[in-house]
Backbone of each chain as ProteinMPNN parsed JSONL, in Angstrom:
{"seq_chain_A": "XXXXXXXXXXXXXXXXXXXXXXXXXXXXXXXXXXXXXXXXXXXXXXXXXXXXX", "coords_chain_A": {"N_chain_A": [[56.904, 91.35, 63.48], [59.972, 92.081, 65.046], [61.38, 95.51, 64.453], [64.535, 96.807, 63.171], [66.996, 98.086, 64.926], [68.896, 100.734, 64.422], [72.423, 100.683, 65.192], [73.485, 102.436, 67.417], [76.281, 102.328, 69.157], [79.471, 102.292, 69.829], [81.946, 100.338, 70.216], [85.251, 99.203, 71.025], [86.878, 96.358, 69.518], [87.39, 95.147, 71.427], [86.358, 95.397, 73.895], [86.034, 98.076, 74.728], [84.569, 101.237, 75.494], [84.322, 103.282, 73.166], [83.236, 105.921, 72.651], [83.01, 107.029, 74.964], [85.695, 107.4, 75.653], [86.406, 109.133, 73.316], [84.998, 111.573, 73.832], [86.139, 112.135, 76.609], [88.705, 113.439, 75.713], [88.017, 115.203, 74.279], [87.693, 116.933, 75.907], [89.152, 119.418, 78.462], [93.005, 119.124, 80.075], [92.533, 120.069, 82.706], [89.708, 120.072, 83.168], [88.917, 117.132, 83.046], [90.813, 116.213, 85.11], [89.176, 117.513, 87.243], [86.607, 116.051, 86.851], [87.701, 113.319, 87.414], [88.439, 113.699, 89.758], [85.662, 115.033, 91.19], [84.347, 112.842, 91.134], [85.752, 110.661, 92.486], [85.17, 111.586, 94.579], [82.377, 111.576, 95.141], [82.254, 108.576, 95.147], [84.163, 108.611, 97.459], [81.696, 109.55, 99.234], [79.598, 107.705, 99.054], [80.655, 105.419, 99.743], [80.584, 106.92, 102.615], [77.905, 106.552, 103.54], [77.705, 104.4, 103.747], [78.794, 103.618, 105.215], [81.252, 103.086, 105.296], [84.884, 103.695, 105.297]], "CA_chain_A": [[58.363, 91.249, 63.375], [60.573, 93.381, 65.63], [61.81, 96.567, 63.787], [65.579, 96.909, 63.43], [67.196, 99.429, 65.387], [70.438, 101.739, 63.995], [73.369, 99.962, 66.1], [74.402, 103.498, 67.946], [76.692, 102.511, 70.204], [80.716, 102.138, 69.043], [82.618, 99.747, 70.716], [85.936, 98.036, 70.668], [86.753, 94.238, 69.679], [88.129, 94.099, 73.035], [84.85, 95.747, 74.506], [86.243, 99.478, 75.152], [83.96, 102.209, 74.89], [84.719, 104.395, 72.289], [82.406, 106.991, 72.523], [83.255, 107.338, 76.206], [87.335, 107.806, 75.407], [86.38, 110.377, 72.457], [84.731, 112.393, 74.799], [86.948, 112.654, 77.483], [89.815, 113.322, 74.724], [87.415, 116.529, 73.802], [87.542, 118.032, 77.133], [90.975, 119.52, 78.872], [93.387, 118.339, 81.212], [91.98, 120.659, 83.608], [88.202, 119.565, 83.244], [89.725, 116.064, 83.421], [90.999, 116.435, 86.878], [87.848, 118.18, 87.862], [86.023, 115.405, 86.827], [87.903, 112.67, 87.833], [88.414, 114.668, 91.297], [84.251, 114.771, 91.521], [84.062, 110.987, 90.351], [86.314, 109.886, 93.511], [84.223, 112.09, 95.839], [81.064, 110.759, 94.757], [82.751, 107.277, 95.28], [83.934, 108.298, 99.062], [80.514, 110.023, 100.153], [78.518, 106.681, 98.834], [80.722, 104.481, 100.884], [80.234, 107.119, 103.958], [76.517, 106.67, 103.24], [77.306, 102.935, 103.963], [79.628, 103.302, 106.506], [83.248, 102.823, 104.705], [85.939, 104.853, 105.447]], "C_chain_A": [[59.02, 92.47, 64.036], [61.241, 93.884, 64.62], [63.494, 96.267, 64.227], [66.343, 98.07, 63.519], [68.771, 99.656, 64.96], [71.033, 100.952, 65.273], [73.934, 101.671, 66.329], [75.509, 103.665, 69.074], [78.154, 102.216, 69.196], [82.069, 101.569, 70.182], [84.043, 98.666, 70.107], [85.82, 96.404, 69.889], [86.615, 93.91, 71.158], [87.079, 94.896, 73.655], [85.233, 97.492, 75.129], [85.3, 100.678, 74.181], [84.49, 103.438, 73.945], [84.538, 106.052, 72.457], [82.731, 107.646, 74.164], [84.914, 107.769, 75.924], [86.756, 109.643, 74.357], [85.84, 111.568, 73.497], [85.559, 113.024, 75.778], [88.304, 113.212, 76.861], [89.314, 114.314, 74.451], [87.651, 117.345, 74.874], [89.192, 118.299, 77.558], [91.627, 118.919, 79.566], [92.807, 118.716, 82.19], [90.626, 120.05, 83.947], [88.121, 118.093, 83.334], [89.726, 116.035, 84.756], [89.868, 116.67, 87.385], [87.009, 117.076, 87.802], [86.293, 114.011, 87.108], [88.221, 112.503, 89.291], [87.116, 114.004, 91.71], [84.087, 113.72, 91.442], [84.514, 110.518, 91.845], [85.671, 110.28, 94.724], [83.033, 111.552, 96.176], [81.332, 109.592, 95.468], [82.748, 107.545, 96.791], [82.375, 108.694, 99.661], [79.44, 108.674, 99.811], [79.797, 105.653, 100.02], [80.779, 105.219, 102.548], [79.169, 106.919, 104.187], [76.332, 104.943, 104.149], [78.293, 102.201, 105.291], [80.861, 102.7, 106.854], [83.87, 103.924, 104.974], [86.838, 103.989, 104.951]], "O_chain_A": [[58.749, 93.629, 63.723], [61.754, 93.114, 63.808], [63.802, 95.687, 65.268], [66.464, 98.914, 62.631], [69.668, 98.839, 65.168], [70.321, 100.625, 66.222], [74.72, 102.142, 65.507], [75.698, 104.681, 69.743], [78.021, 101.956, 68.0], [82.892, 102.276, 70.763], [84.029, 97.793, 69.239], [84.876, 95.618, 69.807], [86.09, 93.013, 71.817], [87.701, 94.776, 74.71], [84.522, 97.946, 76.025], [85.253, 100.944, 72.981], [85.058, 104.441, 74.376], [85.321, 107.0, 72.413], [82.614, 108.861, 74.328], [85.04, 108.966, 76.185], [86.785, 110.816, 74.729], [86.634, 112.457, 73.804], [85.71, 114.245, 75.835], [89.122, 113.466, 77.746], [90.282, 115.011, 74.146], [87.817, 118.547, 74.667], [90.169, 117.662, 77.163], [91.063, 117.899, 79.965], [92.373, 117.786, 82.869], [90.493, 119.526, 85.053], [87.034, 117.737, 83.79], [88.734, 115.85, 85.462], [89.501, 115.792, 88.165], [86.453, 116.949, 88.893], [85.296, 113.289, 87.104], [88.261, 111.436, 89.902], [87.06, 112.929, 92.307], [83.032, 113.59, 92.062], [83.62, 109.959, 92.481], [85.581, 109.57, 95.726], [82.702, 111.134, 97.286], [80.671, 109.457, 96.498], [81.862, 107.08, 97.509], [81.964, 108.018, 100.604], [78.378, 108.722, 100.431], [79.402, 105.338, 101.143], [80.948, 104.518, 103.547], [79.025, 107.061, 105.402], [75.409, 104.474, 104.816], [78.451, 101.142, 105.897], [81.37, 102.162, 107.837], [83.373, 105.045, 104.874], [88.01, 104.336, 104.8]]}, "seq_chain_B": "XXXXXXXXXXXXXXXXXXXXXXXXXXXXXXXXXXXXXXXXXXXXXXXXXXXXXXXXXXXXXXXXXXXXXXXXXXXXXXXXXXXXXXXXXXXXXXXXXXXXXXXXXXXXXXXXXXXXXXXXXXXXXXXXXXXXXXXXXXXXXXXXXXXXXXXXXXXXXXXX", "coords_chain_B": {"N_chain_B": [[88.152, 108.659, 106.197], [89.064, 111.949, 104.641], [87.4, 114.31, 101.538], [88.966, 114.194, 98.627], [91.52, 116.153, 97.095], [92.653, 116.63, 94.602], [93.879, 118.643, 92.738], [94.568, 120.786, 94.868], [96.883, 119.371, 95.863], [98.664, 118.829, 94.069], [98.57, 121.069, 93.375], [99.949, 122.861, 96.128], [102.42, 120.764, 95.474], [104.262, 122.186, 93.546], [103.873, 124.807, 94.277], [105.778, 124.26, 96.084], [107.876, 124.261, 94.903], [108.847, 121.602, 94.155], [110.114, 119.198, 92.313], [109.106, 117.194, 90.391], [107.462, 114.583, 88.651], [103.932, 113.776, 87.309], [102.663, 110.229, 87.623], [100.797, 107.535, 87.1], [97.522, 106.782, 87.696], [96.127, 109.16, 87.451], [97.501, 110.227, 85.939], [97.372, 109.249, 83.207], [94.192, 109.783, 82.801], [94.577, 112.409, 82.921], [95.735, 112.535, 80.375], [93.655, 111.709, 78.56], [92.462, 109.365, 78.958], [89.76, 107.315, 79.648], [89.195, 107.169, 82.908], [88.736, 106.292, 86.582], [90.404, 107.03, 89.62], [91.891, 106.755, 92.585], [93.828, 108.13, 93.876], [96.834, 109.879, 94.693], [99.878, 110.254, 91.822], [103.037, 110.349, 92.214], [106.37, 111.273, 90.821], [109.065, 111.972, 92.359], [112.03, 113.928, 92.05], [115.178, 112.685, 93.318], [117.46, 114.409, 94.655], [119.008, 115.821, 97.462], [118.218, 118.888, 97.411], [115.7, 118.61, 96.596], [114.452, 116.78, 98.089], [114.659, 117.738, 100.567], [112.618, 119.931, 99.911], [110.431, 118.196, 99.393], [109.872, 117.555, 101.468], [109.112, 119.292, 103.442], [107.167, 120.371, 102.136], [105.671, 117.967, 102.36], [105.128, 117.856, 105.225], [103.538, 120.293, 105.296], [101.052, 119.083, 104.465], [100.3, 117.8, 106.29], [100.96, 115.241, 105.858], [101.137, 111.257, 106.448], [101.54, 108.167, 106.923], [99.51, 105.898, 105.341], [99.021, 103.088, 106.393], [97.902, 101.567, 109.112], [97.225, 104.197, 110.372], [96.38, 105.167, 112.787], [98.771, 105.507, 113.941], [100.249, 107.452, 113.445], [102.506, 107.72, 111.344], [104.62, 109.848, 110.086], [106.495, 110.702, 107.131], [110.192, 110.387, 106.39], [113.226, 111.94, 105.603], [115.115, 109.942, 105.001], [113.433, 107.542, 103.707], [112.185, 108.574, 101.851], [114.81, 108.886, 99.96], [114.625, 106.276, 99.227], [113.915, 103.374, 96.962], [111.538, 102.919, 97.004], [108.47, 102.789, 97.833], [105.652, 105.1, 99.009], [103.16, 105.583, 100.576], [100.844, 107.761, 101.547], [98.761, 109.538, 103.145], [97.426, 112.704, 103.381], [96.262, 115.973, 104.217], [94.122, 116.393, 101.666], [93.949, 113.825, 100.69], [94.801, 110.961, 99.316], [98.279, 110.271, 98.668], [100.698, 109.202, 96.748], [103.722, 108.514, 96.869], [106.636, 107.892, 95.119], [109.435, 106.418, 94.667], [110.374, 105.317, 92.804], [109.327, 103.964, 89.428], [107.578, 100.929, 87.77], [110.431, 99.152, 86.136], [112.298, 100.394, 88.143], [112.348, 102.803, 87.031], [113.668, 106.358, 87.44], [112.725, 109.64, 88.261], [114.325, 110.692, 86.565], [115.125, 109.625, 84.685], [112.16, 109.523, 83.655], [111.53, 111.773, 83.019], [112.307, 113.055, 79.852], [109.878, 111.29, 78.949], [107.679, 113.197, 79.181], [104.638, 115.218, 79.478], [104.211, 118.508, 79.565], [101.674, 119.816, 81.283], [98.784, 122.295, 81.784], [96.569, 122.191, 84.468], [94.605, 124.035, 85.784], [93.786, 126.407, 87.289], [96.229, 128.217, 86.5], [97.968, 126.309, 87.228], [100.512, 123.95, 86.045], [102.015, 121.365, 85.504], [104.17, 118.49, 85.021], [103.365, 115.717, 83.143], [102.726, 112.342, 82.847], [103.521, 110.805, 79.684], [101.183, 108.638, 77.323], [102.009, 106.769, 76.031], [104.42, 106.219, 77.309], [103.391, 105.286, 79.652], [101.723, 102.951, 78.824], [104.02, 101.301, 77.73], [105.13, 100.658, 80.212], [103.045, 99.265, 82.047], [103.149, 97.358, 79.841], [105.462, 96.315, 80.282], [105.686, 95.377, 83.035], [103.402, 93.746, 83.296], [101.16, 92.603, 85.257], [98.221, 91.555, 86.267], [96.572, 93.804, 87.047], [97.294, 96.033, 85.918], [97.717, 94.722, 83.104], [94.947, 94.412, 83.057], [94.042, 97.399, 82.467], [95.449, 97.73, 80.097], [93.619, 97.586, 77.434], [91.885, 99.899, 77.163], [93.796, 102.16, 77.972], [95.31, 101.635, 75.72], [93.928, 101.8, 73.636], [92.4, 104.819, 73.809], [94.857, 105.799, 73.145], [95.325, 105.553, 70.475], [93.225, 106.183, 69.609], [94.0, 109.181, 70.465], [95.774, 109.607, 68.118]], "CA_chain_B": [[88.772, 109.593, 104.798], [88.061, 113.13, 104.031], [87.657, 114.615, 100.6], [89.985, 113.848, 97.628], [90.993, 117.488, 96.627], [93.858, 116.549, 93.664], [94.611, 120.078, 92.411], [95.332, 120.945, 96.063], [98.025, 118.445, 96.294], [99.698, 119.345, 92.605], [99.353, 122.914, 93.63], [101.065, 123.081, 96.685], [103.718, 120.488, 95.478], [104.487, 122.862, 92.75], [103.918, 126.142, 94.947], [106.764, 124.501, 97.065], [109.381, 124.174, 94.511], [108.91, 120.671, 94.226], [110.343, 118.681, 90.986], [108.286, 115.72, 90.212], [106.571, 113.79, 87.068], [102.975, 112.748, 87.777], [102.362, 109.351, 86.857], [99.468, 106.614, 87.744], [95.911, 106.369, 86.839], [95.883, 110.713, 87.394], [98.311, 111.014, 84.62], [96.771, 108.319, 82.457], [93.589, 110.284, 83.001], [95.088, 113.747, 82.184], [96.265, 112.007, 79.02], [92.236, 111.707, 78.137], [91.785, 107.938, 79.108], [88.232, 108.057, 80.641], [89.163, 105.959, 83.844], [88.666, 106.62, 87.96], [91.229, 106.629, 90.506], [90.955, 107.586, 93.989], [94.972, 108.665, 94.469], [97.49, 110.859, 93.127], [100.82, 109.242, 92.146], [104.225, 111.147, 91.839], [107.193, 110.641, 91.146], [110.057, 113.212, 92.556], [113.657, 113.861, 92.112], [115.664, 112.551, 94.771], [118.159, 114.916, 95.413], [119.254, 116.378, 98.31], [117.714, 120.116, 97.964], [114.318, 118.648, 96.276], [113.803, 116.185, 99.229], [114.146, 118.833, 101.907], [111.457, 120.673, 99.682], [109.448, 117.424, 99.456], [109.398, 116.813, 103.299], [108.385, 120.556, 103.928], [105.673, 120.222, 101.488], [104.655, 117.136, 102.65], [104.677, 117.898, 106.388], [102.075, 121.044, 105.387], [100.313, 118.532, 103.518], [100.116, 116.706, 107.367], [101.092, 113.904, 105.566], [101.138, 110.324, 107.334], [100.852, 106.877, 105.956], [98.259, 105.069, 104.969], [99.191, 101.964, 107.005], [98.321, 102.246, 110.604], [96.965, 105.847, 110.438], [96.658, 106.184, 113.834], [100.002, 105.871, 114.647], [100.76, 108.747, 112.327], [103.721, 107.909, 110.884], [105.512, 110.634, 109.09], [107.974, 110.261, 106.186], [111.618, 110.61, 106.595], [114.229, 111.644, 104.467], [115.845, 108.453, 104.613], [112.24, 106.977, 103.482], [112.112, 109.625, 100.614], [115.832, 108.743, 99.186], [114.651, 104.95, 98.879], [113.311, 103.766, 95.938], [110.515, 102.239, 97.204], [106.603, 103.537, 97.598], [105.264, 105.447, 100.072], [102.01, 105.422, 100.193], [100.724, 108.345, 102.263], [97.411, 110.252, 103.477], [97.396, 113.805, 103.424], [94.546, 116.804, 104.407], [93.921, 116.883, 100.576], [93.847, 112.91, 100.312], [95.831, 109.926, 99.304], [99.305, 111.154, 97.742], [101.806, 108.16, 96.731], [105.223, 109.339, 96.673], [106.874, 106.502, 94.679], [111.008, 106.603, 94.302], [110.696, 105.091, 90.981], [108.069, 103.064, 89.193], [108.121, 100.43, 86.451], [111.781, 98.487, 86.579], [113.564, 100.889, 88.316], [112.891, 104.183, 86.544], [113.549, 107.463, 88.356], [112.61, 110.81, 87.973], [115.332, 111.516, 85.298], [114.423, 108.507, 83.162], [110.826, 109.421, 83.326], [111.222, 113.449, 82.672], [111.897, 112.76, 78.822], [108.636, 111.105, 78.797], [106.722, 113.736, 79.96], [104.267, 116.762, 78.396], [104.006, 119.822, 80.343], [100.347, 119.882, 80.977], [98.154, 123.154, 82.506], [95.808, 121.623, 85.047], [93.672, 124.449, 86.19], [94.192, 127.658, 88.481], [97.676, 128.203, 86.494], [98.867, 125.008, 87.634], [101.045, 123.735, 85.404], [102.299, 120.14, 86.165], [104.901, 117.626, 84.298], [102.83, 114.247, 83.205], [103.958, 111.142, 81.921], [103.205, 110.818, 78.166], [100.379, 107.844, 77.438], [102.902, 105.667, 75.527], [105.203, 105.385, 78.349], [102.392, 104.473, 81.125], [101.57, 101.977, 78.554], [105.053, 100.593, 78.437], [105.317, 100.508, 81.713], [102.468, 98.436, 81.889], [103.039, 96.173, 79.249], [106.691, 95.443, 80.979], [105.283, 94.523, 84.404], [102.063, 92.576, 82.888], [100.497, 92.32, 86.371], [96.945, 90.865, 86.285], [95.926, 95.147, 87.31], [98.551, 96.388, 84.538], [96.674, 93.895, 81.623], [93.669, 94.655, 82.716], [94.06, 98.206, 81.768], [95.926, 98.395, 78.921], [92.675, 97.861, 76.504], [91.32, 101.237, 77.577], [95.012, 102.813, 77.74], [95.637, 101.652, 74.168], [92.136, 102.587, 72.463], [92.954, 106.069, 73.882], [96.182, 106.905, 72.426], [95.129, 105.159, 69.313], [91.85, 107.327, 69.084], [94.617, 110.666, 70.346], [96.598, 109.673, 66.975]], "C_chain_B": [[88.246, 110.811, 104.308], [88.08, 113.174, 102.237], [88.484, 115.072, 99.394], [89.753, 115.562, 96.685], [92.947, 117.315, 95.235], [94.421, 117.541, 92.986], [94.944, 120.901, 93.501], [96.827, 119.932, 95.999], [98.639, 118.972, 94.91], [99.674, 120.86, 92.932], [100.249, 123.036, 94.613], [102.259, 122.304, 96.512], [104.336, 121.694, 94.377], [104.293, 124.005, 93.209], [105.613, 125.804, 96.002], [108.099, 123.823, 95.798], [109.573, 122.649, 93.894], [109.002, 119.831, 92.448], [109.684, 117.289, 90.814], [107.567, 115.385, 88.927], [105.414, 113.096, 88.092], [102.323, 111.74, 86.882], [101.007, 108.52, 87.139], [98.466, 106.894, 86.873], [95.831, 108.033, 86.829], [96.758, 110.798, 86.117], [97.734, 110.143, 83.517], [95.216, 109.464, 81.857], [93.847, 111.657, 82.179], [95.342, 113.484, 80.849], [94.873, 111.455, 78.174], [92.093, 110.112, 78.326], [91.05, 108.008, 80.312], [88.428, 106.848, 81.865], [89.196, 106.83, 85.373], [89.974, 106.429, 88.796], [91.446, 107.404, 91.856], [92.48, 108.407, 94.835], [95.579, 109.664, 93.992], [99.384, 110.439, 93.149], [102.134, 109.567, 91.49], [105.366, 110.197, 91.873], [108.635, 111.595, 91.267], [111.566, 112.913, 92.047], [114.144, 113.47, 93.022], [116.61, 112.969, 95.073], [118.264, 115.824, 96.598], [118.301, 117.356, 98.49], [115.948, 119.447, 97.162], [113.948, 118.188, 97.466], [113.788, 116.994, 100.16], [112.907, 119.563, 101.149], [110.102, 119.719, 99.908], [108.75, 117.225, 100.504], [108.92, 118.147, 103.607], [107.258, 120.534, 103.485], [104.351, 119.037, 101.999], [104.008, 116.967, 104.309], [103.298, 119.223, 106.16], [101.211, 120.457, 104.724], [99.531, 117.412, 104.971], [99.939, 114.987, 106.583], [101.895, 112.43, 106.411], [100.908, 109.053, 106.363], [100.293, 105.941, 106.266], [97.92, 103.685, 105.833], [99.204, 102.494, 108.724], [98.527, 103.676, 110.662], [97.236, 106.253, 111.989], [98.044, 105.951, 114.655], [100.619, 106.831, 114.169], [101.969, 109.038, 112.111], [104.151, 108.811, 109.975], [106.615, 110.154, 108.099], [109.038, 110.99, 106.507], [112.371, 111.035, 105.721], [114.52, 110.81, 104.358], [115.06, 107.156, 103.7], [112.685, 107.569, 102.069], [113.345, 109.19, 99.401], [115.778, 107.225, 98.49], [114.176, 105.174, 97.369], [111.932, 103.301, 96.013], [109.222, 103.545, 96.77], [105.99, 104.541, 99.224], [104.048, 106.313, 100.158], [100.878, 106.139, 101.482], [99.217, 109.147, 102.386], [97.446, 111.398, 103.705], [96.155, 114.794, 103.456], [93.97, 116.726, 102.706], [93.401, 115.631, 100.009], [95.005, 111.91, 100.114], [96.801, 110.653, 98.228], [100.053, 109.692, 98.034], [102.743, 108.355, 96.32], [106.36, 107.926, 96.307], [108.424, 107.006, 94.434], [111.51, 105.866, 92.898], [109.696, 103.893, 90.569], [108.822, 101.907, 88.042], [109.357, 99.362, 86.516], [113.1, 99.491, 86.947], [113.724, 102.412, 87.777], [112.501, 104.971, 87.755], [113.252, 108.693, 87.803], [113.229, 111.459, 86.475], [115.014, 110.699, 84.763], [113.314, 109.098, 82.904], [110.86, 110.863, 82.255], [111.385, 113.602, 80.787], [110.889, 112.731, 78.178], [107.249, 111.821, 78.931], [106.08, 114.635, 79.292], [104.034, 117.4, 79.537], [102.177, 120.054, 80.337], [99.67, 121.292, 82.001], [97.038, 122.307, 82.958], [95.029, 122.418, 85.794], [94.279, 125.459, 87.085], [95.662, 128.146, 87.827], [98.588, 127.317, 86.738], [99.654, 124.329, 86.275], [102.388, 122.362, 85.477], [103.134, 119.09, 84.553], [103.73, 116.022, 84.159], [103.296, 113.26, 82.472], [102.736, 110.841, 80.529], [102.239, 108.956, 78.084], [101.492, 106.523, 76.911], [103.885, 105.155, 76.01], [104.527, 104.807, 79.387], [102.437, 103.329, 80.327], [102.564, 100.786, 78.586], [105.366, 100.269, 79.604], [104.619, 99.023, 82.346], [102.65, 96.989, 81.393], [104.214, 95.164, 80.173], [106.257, 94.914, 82.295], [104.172, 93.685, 84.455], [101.692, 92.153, 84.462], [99.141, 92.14, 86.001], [96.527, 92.655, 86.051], [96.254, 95.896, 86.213], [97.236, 95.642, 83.206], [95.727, 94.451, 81.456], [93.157, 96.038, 82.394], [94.163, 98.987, 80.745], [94.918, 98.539, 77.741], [92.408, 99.686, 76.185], [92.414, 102.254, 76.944], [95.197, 102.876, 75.892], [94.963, 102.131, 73.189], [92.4, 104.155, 72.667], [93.849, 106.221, 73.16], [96.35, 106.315, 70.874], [93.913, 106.285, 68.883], [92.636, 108.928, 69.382], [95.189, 110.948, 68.939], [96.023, 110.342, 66.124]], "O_chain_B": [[87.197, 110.867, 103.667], [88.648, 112.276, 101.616], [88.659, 116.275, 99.198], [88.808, 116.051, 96.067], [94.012, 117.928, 95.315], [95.566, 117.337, 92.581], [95.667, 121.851, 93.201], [97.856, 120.541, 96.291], [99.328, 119.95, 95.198], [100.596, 121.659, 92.767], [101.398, 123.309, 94.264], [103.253, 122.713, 97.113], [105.346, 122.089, 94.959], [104.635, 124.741, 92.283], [106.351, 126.668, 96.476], [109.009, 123.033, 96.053], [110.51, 122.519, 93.107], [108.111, 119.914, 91.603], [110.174, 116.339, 91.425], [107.124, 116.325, 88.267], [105.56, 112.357, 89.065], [101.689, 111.968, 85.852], [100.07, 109.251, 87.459], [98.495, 107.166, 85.673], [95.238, 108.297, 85.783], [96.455, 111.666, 85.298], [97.704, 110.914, 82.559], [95.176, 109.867, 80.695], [93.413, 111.909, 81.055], [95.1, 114.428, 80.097], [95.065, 110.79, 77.156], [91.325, 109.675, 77.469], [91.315, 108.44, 81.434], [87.877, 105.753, 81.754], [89.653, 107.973, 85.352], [90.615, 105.433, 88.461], [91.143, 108.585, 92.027], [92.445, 109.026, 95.899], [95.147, 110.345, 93.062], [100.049, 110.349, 94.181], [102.38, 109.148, 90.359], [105.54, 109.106, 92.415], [109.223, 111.888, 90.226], [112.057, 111.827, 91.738], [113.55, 113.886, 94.016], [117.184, 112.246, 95.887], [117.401, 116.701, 96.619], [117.487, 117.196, 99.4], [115.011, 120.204, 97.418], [113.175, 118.893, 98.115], [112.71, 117.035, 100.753], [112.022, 119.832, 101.96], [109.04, 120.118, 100.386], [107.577, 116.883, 100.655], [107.929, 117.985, 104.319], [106.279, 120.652, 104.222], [103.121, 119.029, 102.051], [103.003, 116.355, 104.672], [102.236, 119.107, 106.773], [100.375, 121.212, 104.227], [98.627, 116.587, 104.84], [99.163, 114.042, 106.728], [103.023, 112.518, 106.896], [100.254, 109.01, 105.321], [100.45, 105.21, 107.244], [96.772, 103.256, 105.946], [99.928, 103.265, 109.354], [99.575, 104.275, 110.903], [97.933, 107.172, 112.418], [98.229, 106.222, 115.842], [101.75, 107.031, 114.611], [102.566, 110.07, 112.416], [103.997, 108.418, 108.819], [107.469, 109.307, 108.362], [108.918, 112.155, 106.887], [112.221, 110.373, 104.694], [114.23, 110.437, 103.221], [115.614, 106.187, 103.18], [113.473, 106.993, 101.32], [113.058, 109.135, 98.206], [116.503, 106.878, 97.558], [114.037, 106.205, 96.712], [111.227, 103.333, 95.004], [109.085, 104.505, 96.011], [106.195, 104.197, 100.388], [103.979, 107.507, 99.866], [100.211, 105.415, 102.221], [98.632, 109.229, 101.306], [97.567, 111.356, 104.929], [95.137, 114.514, 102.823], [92.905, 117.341, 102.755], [92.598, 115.721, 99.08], [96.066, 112.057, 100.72], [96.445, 111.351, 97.279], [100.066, 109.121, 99.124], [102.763, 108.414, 95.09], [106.768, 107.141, 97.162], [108.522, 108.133, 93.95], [112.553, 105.868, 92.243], [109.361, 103.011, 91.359], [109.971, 101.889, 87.601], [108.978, 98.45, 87.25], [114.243, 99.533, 86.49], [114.721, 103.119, 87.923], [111.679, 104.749, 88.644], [113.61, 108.788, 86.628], [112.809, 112.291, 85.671], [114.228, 111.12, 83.915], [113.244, 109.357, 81.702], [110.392, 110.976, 81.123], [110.51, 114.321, 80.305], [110.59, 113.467, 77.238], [106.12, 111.338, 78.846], [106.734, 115.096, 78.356], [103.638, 116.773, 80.52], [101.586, 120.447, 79.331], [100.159, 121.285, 83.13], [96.451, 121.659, 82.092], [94.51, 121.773, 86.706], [95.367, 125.196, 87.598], [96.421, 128.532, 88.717], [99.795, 127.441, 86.534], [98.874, 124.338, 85.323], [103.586, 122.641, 85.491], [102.702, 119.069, 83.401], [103.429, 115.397, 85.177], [104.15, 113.331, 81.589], [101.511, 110.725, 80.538], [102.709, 108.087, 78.819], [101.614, 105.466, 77.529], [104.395, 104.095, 75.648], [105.021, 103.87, 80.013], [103.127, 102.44, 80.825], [102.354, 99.695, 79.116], [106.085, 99.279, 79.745], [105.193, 98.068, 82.87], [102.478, 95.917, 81.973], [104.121, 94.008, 80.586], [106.638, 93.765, 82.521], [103.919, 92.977, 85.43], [102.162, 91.048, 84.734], [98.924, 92.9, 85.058], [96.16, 92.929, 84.908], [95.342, 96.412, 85.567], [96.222, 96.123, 82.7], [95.333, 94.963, 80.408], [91.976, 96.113, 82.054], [93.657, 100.047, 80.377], [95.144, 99.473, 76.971], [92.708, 100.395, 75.224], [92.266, 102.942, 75.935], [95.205, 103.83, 75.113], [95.3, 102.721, 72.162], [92.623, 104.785, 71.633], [93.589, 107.009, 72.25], [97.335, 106.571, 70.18], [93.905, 107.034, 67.907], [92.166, 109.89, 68.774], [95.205, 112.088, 68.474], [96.553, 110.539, 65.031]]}, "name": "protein", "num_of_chains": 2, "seq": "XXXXXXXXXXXXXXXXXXXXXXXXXXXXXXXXXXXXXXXXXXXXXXXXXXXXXXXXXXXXXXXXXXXXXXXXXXXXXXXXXXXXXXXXXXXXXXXXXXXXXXXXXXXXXXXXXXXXXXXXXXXXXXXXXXXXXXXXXXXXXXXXXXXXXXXXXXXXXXXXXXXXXXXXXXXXXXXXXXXXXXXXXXXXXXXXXXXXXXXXXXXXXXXXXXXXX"}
């Protein structure tokens, strides 16, 4: 019989991560930016990778 | 497209004097809702002595728009005083210089709405408060609008 595993994840009704909001809600506006900055960079250097501009 | 440098673009609008509320998915964001967005999306005063600051700022910003780059259209004052969108490319990245969002609000409607937020280096930038993006939202219910507000709302329910 499979074992039953602790439910650790904490999600909406409407399917929004929780645990992902709380987090970003811990950090500053500053580290925010910074990381939503790096996030969009990431994003352009994978479509230069593929040959999007 | 070069590299999206968004505390370049809020610093020098705000090194040049420049009065503006930043709204969009960057101010959403700043407002701790964990979401991506690849622009940055103001919204200025439109008088007289801001827009000459805007167009100085935005010509050292070699800003051009987005449509038909290589014809490198520049913005105008006359562009700037509309209320439209203008939806521009700058060394720093995409900057959307919007004359009022929502149904019609401008700068002075929005500024109410706004918290004074520190964004890094001393920067120190006006943003629009989570409960008015959301309004905003809810009033224009666009398919893009809807499909955000989950996220939007779980945030400023989990800030409470």
């Amino acid at each position: 019989m499979e074992e039953e595993l602790e439910d650790l994840t904490d999600y909406s009704e409407d399917g929004v991560d929780l645990t992902l909001v709380r987090w970003f809600l811990s950090i500053t506006p500053a580290e925010r930016l910074q990381y939503v900055q790096r996030r969009a960079n990431e994003v352009i250097a994978v479509w230069r990778l593929n040959g999007i501009e | 497209m070069g590299s999206n440098d968004y505390l370049g673009v809020l610093r020098v609008l705000q090194e040049g004097g420049v009065a503006f509320v930043l709204v969009g998915g960057l101010a959403a964001a700043m407002n701790g809702a964990p979401i991506d967005t690849l622009d940055v999306d103001v919204v200025p005063a439109r008088d007289e002595e801001n827009l000459e600051k805007l167009l100085g700022v935005l010509s050292s910003m070699d800003a051009i728009y987005r449509i038909q780059p290589t014809r490198r259209l520049r913005p105008e004052a006359s562009h700037l005083r509309s209320a439209g969108h203008q939806n521009l490319t700058t060394k720093f990245g995409p900057l959307d210089v919007l004359g009022t969002i929502g149904r019609g609000l401008t700068y002075e409607d929005l500024l109410p709405h706004t918290i004074e937020m520190d964004i890094g280096d001393g920067i120190r930038v006006r943003v629009l408060d989570l409960q008015t993006i959301i309004a905003i939202k809810e009033e224009l219910a666009t398919e893009k609008d809807l499909a955000a507000l989950p996220l939007l709302r779980r945030t400023l329910r989990e800030k409470s």
